[in-house]
C-alpha positions as CSV (number, residue, x, y, z in Angstrom):
1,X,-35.6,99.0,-50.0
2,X,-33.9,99.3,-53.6
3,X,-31.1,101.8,-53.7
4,X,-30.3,101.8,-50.0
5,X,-26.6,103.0,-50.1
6,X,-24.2,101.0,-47.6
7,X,-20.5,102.9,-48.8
8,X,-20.6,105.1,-46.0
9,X,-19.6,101.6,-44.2
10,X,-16.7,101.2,-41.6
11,X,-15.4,98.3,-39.9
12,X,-15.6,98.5,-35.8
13,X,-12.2,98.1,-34.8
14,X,-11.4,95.1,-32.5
15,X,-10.8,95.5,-28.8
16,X,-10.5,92.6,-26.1
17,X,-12.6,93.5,-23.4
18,X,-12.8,91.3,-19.6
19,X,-15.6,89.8,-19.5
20,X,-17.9,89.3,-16.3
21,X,-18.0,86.3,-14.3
22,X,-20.6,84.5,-14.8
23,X,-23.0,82.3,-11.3
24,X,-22.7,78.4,-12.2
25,X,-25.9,77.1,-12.7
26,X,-28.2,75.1,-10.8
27,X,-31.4,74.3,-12.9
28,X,-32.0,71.9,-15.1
29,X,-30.5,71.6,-18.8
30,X,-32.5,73.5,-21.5
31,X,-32.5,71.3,-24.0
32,X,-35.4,70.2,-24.9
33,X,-36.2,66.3,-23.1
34,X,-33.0,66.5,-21.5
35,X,-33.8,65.6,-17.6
36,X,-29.7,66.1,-16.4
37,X,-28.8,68.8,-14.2
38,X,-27.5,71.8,-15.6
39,X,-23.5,72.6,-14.8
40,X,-23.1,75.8,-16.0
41,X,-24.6,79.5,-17.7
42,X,-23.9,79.9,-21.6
43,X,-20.3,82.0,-21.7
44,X,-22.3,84.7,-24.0
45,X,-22.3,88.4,-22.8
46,X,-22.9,90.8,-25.0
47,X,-21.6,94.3,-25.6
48,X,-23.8,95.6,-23.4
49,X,-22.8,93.4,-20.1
50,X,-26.1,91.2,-20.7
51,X,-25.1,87.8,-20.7
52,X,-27.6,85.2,-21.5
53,X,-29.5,83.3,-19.0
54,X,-29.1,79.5,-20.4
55,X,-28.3,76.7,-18.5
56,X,-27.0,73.6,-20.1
57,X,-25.5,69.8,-19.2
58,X,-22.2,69.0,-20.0
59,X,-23.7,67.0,-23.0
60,X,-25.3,70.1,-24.5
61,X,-23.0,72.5,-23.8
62,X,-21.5,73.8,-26.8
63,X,-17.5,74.2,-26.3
64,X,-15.5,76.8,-28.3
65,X,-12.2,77.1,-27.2
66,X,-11.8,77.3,-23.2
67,X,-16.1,78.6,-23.0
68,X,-19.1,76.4,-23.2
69,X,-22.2,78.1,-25.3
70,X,-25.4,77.3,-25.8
71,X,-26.7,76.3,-29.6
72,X,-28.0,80.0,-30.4
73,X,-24.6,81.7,-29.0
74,X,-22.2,79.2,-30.3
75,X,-23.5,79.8,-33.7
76,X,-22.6,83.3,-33.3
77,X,-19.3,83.0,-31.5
78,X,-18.2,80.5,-34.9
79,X,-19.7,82.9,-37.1
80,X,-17.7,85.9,-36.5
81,X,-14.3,84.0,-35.6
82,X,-11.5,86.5,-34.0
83,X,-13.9,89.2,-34.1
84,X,-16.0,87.7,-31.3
85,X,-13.6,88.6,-28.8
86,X,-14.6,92.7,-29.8
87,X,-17.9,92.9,-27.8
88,X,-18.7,95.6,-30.1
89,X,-18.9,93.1,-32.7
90,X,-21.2,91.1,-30.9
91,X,-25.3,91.1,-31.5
92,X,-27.1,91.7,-28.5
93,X,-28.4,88.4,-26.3
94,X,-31.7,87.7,-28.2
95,X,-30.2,89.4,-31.8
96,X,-29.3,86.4,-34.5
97,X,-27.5,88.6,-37.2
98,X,-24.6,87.1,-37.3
99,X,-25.5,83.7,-36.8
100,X,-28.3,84.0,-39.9
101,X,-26.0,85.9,-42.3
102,X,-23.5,82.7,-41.2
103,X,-25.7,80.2,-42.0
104,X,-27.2,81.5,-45.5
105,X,-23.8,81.8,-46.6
106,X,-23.2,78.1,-45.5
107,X,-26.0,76.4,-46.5
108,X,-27.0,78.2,-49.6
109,X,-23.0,78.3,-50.6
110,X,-23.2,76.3,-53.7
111,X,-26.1,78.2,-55.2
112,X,-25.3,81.7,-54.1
113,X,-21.2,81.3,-54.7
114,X,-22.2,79.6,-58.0
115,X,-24.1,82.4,-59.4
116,X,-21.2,85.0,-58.7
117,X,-18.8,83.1,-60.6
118,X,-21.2,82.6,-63.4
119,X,-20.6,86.5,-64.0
120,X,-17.0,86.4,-64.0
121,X,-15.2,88.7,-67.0
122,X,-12.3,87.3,-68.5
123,X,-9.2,88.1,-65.6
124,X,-11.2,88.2,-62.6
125,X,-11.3,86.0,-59.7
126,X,-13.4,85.5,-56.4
127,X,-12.4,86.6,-53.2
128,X,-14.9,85.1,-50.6
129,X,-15.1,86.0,-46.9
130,X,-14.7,83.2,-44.0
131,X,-16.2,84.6,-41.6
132,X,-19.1,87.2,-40.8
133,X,-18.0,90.5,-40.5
134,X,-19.4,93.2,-38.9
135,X,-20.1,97.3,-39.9
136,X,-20.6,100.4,-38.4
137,X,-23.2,102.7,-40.3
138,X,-23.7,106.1,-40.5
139,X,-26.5,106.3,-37.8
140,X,-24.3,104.4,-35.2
141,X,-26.2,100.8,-35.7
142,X,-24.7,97.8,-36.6
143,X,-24.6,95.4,-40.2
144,X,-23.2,91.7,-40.0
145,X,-22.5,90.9,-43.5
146,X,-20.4,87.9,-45.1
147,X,-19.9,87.7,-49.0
148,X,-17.8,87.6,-52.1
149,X,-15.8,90.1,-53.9
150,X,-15.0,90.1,-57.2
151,X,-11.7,91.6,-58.3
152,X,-9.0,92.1,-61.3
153,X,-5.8,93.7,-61.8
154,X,-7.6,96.9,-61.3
155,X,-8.7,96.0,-58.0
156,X,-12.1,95.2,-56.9
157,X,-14.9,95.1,-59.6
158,X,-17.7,94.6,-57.7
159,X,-18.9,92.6,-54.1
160,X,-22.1,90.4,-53.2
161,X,-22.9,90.4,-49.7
162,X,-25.5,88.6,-47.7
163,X,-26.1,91.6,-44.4
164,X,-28.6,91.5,-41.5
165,X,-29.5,95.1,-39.3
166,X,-28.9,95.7,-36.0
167,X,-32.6,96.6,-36.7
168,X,-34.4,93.3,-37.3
169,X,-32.8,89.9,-37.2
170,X,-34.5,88.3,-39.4
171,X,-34.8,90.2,-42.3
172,X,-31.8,89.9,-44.7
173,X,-30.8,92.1,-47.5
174,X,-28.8,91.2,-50.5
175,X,-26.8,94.0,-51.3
176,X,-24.2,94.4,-54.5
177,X,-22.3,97.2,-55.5
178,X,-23.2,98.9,-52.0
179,X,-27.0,98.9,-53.5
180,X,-29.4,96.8,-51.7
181,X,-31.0,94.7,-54.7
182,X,-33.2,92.4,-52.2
183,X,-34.9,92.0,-48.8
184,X,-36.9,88.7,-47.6
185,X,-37.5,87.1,-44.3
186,X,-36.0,83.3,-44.6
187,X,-39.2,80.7,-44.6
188,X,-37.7,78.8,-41.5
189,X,-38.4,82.0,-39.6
190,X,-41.6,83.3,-40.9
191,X,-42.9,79.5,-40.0
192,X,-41.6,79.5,-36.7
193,X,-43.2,82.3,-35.7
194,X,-46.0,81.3,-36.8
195,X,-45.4,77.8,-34.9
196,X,-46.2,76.0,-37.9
197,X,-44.3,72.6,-38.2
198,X,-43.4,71.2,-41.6
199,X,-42.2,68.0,-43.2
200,X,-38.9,67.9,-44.8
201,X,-40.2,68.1,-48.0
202,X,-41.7,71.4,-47.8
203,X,-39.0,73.0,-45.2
204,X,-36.6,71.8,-48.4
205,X,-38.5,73.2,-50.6
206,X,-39.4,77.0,-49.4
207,X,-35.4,76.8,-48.3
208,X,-34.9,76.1,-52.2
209,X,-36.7,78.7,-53.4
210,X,-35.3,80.8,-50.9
211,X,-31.9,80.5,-51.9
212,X,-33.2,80.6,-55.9
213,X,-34.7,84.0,-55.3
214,X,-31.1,85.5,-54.1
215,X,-29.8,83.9,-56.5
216,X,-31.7,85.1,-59.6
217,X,-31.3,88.7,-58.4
218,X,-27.3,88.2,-58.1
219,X,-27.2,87.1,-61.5
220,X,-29.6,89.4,-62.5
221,X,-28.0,92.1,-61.1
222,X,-24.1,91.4,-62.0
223,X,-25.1,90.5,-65.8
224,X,-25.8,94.2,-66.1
225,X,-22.7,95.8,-64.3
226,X,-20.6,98.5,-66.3
């Protein structure tokens, strides 16, 4: 995957869109053990007009803003902020990019923001991205990608971005300097597929040496640039 160029990148522009009504619910909530009655559908419809088929209790009903979500969708809706309004900027129904690229940038933020500032030149600062955002490629598919840009007087130097393909969802690809440097599937995934539970130690660990191994390619990588 080395060498995988991503300059030929543009941003979808954002455009509100109605979105369908959506049948209250009548089943039971989906959370797991929950035995209360369900009072509505997860808000979530996707670019496509798929909405998703959820029902949830007013307890585990995620709210953002005036719509309720379930866990998988709320996640997404936070992780792309005003952009989720675009339903071109929304993964399909069953697609987590966003929501992963989201989350490694949160929980691995320490480690990951840590080693891009260890590579700072004298005059240069970090410029790091709140939310996910979300690209266009050259073959009409989509990237969701949240990172850090490093720039100067001169402008930008160089960028570190955490991306996941319209593709597959749970592969992510480290990609600096519009190179991609690393792919890996993130051990939480890989073990859930596998329905293989873990104790906390060992989730802890593989989620350490997860985040280690994009870490020692960013600083790997940046310790070299021209």
């Amino acid at each position: 995957m080395s060498g995988i160029s991503v300059s030929d990148l543009t941003a979808v522009s954002l455009l509100e869109a109605p979105v369908p009504e959506r049948a209250m619910a009548v089943a039971g909530c989906r959370e797991r053990g929950c035995t209360a009655a369900a009072l509505a559908r997860c808000a979530y419809v996707d670019g496509r007009g798929h909405s998703c088929q959820t029902a949830w209790c007013h307890q585990h009903l995620r709210e953002i803003g005036a719509e309720g979500y379930c866990r998988r969708h709320a996640s997404t809706v936070a992780a792309l902020g005003g952009k989720s309004k675009d339903p071109r900027a929304l993964p399909a129904v069953d697609h987590r990019g966003a929501s992963l690229v989201n989350w490694i940038c949160t929980e691995g933020h320490s480690a990951l923001q840590g080693a891009v500032a260890s590579a700072l030149r004298p005059g240069e600062v970090i410029f790091e991205d709140r939310t996910v955002n979300v690209v266009r490629q050259s073959d009409g598919s989509r990237r969701w990608e949240r990172g850090w840009r490093i720039g100067a007087r001169s402008g930008l130097t160089s960028k570190v971005l955490v991306c996941v393909e319209e593709s597959d969802d749970a592969l992510v690809l480290l990609a600096i300097d519009d190179q991609v440097v690393a792919v890996a599937v993130p051990p939480w995934i890989t073990r859930r597929r596998a329905h293989q539970a873990v104790t906390d130690a060992l989730d802890a660990r593989d989620r350490s040496q997860f985040y280690g191994f994009l870490l020692g390619h960013i600083q790997s990588v940046l310790a070299v640039r021209s």
